[in-house]
N, C-alpha and C positions, 0 to 999 in steps of 0.2 A: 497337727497335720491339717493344711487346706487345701481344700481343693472346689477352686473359684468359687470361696464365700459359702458352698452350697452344702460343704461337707457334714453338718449337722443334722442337713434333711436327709441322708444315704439310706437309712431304712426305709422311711416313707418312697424314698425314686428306684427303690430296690424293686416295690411292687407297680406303683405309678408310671414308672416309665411302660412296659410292655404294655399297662393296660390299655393305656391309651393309642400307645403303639396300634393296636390290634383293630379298631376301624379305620384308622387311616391308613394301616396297609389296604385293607380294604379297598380303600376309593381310590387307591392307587393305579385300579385295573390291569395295569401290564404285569406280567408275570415278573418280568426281570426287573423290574421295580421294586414290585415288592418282597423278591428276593432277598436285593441291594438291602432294602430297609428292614426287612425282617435281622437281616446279617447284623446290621447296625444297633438295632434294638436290643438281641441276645448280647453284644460284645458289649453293651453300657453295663446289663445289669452284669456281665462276669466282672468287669473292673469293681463296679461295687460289692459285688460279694467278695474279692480279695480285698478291697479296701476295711469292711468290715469285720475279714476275721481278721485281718491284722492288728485290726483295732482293740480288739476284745482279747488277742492274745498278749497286748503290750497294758492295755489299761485296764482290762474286768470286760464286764459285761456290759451292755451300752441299753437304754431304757429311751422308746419315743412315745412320745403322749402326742395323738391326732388330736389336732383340732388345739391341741392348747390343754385340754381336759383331762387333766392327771387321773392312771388309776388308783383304784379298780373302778371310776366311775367313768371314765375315759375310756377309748380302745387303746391299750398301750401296743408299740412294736415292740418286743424285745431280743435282743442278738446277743448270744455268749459264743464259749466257743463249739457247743455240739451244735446247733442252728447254724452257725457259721460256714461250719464242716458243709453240712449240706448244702448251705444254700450257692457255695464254691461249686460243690461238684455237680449239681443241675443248670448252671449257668454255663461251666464249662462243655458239658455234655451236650445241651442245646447251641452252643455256637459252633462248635463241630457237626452234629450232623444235620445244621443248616449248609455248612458251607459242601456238606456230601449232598444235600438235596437238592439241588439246582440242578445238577445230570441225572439227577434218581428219577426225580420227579417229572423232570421232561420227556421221560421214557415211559412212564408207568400211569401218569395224572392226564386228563386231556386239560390244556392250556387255559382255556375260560376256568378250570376251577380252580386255578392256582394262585389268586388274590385269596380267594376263600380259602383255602388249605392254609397260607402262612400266617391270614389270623385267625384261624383254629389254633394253629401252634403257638402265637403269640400269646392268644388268652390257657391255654393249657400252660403256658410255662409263668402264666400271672398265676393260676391257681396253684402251684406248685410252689412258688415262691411266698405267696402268700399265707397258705398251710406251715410253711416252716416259718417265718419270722413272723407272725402273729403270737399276743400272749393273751387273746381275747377266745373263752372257746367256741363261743358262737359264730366268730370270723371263723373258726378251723370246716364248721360247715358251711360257712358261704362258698370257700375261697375251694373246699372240696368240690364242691358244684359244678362251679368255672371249670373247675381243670377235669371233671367228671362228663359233663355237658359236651365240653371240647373237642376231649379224649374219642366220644363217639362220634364225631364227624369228623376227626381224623382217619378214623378207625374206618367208616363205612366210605373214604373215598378209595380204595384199595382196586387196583384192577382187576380184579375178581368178585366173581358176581357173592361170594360167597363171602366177601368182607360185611355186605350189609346184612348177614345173618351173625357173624360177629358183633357186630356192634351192636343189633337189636339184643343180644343174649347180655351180652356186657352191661347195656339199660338196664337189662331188667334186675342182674343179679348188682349192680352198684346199687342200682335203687334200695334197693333192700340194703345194700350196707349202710348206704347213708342214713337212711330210716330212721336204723336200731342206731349209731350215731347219733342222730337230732334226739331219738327219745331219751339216751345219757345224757347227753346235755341240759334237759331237760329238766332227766331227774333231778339232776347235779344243781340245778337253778333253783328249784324246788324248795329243795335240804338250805342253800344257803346264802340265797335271792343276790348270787354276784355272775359273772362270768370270768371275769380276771383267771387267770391260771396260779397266776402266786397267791389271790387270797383265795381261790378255790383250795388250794394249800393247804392253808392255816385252818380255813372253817370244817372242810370235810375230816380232817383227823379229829375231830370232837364230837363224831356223826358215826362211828366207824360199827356200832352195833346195830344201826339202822338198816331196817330192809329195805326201805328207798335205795339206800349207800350200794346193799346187795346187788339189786335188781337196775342199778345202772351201769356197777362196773358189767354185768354181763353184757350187756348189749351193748356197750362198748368195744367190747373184748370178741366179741361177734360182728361187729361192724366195721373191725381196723382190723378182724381177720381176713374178712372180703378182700376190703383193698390191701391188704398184703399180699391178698392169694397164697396165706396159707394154709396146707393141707388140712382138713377135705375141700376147702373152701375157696379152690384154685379155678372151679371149671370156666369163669371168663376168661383166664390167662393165654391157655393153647392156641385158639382159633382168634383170638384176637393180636397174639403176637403173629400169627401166620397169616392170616390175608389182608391185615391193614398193609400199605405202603411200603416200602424199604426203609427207608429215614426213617417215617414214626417208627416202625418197630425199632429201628434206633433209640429212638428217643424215649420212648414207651419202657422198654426192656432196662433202657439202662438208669430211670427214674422214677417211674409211677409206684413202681412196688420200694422203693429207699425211701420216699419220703412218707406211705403211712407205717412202715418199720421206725421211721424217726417218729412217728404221731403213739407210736406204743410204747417207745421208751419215754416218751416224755409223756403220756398220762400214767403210767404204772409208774415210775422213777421221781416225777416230781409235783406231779397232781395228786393223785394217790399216795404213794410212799411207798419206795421198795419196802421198808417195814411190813406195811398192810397190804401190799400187794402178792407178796412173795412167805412172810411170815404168816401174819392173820388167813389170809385167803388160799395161800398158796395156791397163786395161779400158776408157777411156776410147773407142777404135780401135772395141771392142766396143755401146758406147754408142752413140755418135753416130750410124751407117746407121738404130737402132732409134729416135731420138730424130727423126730426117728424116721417114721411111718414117710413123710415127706421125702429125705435125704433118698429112702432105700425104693421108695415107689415108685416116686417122678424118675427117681434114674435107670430103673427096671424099665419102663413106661416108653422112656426115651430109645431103646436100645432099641425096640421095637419101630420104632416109627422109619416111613420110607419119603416121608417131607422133612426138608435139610429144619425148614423152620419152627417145622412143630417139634422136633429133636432138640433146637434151641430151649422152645418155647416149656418142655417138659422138665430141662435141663436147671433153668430158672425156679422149676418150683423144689428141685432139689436144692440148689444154692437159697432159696430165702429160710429151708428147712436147718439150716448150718447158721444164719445169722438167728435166728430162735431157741437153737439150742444154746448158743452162748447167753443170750438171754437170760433161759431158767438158769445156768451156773450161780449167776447173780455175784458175781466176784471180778474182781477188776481188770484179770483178765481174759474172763467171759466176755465181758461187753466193751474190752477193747477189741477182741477178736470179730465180734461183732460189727462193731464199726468198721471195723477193718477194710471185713469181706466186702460189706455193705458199699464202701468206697470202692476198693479191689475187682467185684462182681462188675460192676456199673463200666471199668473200664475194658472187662473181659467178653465182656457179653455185648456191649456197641462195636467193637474192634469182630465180634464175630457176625453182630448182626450186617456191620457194613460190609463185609468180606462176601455173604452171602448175598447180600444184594447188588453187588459187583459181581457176583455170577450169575444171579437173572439180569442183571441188563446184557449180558453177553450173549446167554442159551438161553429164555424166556423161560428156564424150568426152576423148580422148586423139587424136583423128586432126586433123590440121594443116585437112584440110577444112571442117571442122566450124568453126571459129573466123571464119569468117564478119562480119564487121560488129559485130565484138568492142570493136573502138577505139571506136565510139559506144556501147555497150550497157554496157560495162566499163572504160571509161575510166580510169580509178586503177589498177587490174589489170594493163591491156597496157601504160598506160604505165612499169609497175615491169618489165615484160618487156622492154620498149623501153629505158631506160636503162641498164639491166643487161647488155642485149645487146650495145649499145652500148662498154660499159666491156670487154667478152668480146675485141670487135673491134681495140679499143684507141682509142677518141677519146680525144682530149686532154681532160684535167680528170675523167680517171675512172683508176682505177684500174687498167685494163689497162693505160693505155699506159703509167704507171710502169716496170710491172715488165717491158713489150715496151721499154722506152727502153734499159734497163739491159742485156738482153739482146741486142741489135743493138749498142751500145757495148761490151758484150766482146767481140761478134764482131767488132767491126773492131779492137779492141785486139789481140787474137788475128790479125788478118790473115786471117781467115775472113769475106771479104765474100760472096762465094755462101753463107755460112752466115746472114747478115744476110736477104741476098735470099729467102732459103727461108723466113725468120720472118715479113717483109714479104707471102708470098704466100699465108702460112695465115692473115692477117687476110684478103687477099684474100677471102680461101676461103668465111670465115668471114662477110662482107656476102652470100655468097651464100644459106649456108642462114639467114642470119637476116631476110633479104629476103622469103624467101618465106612465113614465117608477117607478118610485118609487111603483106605486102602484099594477104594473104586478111582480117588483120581489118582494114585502116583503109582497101582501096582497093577490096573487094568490098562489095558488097551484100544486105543479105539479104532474104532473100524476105519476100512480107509476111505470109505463111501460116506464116512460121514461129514457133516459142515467141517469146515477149520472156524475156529474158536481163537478168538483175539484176546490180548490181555483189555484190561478193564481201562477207560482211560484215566489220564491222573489225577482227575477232577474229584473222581471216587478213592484214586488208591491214597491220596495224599493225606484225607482225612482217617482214613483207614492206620496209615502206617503210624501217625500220630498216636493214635490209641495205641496200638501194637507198641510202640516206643517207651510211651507211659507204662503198657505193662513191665516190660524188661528195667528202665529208670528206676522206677520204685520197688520191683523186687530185690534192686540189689543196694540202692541208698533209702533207706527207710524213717531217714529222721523225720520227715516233716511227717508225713501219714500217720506212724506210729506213735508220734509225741503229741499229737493233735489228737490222733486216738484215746492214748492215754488218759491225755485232761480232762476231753468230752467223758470219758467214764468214770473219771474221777466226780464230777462235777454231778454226773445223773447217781451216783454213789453217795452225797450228801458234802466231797471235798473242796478245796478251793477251785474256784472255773480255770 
C-alpha cells in the first residue's frame, strides 16, 4: 500500500499532524479559519487511523522507531489491532463533532475565543492519540498531560459561569490521577531501568514478588481509575460533562473515558499479564464490587437528576461500570463485550450528547422541565434522542444490545448468572431515567403562551443523525465491530493480533 511515498511514516503523522496543527490554528485568528482547518486536521488523522488498522488487520502489527533509534532504547510507535480500534474511533468522533461545532460553538463561545478553543481541541485529540499508539510508558504520561491540560480549557470555556468550577475540580482530581500514574511508571523504571511497554513485559514478570512490582500496580490502578472515572472515582465526570461546551461534552463523553479503559487493558493484559494481573493479584476481586456498585448507583443517581446533561453525565459512569465488568470476566468474551460497548457507548452517548445540545441552542435550557412538547416542536432532534436512548438501553437492532448480548453471554459462560441479572437491571434502570425526559417532550403539553421552538438547524442535526445512523448500522451488521473486537481480545488474551 502507498500513499505518496509517506505511508511508512503514518504512525509518527498519526500524532504529528494535529500537534502541530494546533498553533497554527491558533494564529490563524478567524474563527471560520480555524474551523475550516481544525475540520482538515481531524479528517487527516481519521484517514490514517483507518489506513492503519487496515494495515495491522492485513499484515500484523506495525512497529515505528522515532528518531531512527530502535527499542526499547528508542521511543517506539506501535499499532496492532486494539490501538487501531481506538485510535479509528477517536478520530472519527472528533471529526464529527467538529463539523457539529461550528453552529454549537457560535452560539455558546464568544468569537475571539474560538482560535483558542479549536487548538485546545486539536492538542486534546494529539494527547489522545498519542496515549493510544505510543509503546513508550513515559510517553503515555506526557501525551496524558496534553490531552489533560487541554481538556481543562476546553472544559472552563463552557457558557456558564460554573464550567470554570468544573474544570478547577477536574485539575485537581486529574492531578492526582496523573501523579499516582508518573509514580507507577516510576516504580516500573525502577524494578527494570526501561520504559518500552514490551520489554517492560518481559522484565517485570521476573519481578512479580516484588513489593516495588506491589506498590506500582496500585497506583496505577488508582490513577487509570481517575481517568476512567470509575466508580467511586467518577466525581470529575458529572459537572464536567455538564457545563463544558456542547461539542466537547461531545467529544469528552464519547473518548476521554475509552481511551484510559484502553490504558487499563493494555497495562493489566500486556504490561503486567492477565496471568499476574488477574491470577497472582487478582485485581479482577477488586474490579467487579466497583464495576456492580457503578452500573446500579450512577443509574439510581441519574433518575434523579432534573439537568438533561448531568442525566447524561451520570448515565456514563453507569456504562463505563459494564465495560469493567467485562474486564474481571477475563474471558474472550468479557473483553470482547468490553470493547464492544466501549466502541458502541462512544457512538450512543455523542449521538445524545449532540441531540442535547441541539436543544440548548434552540431553548438555552438544560433542565429536563423545560423540554416540554419538544417531540412535536423538534421532531428530528428528540427523535435522534429517542433512538439513541434507546440503543443506550439495549433494544434489539441497535447497538447496545450487541455489546449488552456479549456481556450477559460471558456472564453465564463464566457461571456469573446474578452478574447477568445485575446487567439486565441497569437497562432496567436505564428505561427509567430515559422515560422521564421522553415523557415531558412527547406526552406533556405546552403552554400556548409559551415561545414556539424551532427544529435545530441541519448543521447540528446532520452530525447528529450520522451518529444515530452508526447506531442502528451496526446493531444490525456487526461484522466489522465484532470481528475487530474479537481479535483485539484475542490479542490482549495472549492470541494472534
Amino acid at each position: 500500500m502507498t500513499l505518496l511515498g509517506i505511508d511508512n511514516h503514518l504512525p509518527a503523522l498519526q500524532v504529528v499532524i494535529p500537534l502541530m496543527g494546533a498553533p497554527l490554528c491558533f494564529l490563524l485568528r478567524r474563527p471560520a479559519l480555524a474551523w475550516g482547518f481544525s475540520v482538515a486536521i481531524s479528517s487527516a488523522t481519521l484517514i490514517i487511523a483507518f489506513l492503519l488498522l487496515q494495515t495491522t488487520l492485513q499484515t500484523g502489527p506495525l512497529s515505528y522507531a522515532l528518531g531512527g533509534w530502535a527499542a526499547p532504547w528508542g521511543i517506539e510507535y506501535r499499532v496492532d489491532t486494539l490501538n487501531g480500534y481506538i485510535l479509528l474511533l477517536v478520530t472519527a468522533i472528533s471529526t464529527l463533532s467538529l463539523l457539529y461545532a461550528r453552529t454549537s460553538f457560535e452560539h455558546e463561545i464568544n468569537s475571539a475565543q474560538l482560535p483558542l478553543l479549536y487548538a485546545g481541541w486539536l492538542l486534546c485529540l494529539t494527547g489522545f492519540l498519542g496515549m493510544t499508539i505510543t509503546g513508550d510508558a513515559f510517553n503515555v504520561f506526557v501525551f496524558l498531560e496534553i490531552s489533560s491540560l487541554s481538556s481543562y480549557l476546553l472544559i472552563s470555556l463552557g457558557p456558564d459561569r460554573r464550567s470554570l468550577t468544573a474544570a478547577f475540580r477536574y485539575l485537581v482530581i486529574g492531578t492526582i490521577g496523573a501523579t499516582f500514574i508518573l509514580i507507577a511508571i516510576g516504580l516500573f523504571y525502577s524494578m527494570t531501568g526501561t520504559l518500552n511497554m514490551a520489554d517492560l513485559a518481559i522484565l517485570l514478570s521476573k519481578n512479580t514478588e516484588s513489593r516495588t512490582f506491589h506498590a506500582a500496580i496500585g497506583f496505577l490502578l488508582i490513577g487509570l481509575a481517575i481517568k476512567a472515572a470509575i466508580f467511586p472515582l467518577h466525581l470529575w465526570l458529572p459537572n464536567a460533562y455538564t457545563w463544558a461546551p456542547s461539542a466537547v461534552s461531545v467529544f469528552l463523553a464519547a473518548t476521554a473515558t475509552k481511551v484510559a479503559i484502553y490504558l487499563l487493558l493494555r497495562f493489566l493484559f500486556t504490561v503486567i499479564g492477565a496471568d499476574h494481573s488477574f491470577n497472582l493479584f487478582t485485581l479482577n476481586q477488586a474490579l467487579l464490587p466497583l464495576g456492580v456498585l457503578a452500573v446500579l448507583i450512577g443509574s439510581v443517581v441519574a433518575i434523579y437528576q432534573d439537568n438533561i446533561k448531568k442525566l447524561l453525565a451520570y448515565s456514563s459512569v453507569a456504562q463505563i461500570g459494564y465495560m469493567v465488568l467485562g474486564i474481571t470476566l477475563v474471558s474472550l468474551s468479557g473483553l470482547t463485550a468490553t470493547l464492544l460497548h466501549l466502541f458502541n457507548h462512544a457512538l450512543m452517548k455523542g449521538a445524545l450528547f449532540m441531540a442535547v445540545g441541539a436543544i440548548f441552542y434552540r431553548t438555552g435550557s438544560l433542565r429536563i422541565a423545560d423540554l416540554t412538547g419538544l417531540g412535536r416542536t423538534m421532531p428530528l432532534t428528540m427523535a435522534a434522542f429517542l433512538i439513541s436512548g434507546l440503543s443506550l438501553i439495549g433494544l434489539p437492532l441497535t447497538v447496545g444490545f450487541v455489546s449488552k448480548w456479549y456481556l450477559v453471554m460471558g456472564a453465564v459462560e463464566a457461571n456469573q448468572m446474578w452478574l447477568a441479572i445485575i446487567i439486565l437491571l441497569g437497562s432496567l434502570l436505564a428505561i427509567i431515567y430515559f422515560w422521564k425526559v421522553i415523557e415531558i417532550a412527547y406526552f406533556h403539553h405546552k403552554s400556548s403562551e409559551a415561545p414556539v421552538v424551532n427544529e435545530a438547524p441541519l448543521s447540528l442535526l446532520i452530525p447528529t443523525w450520522i451518529l444515530v445512523g452508526a447506531n442502528i448500522y451496526f446493531g444490525i451488521d456487526t461484522r466489522l465491530t465484532v470481528g475487530v473486537a474479537e481479535k483485539a481480545a484475542l490479542l490482549l488474551l495472549g492470541g494472534a493480533p
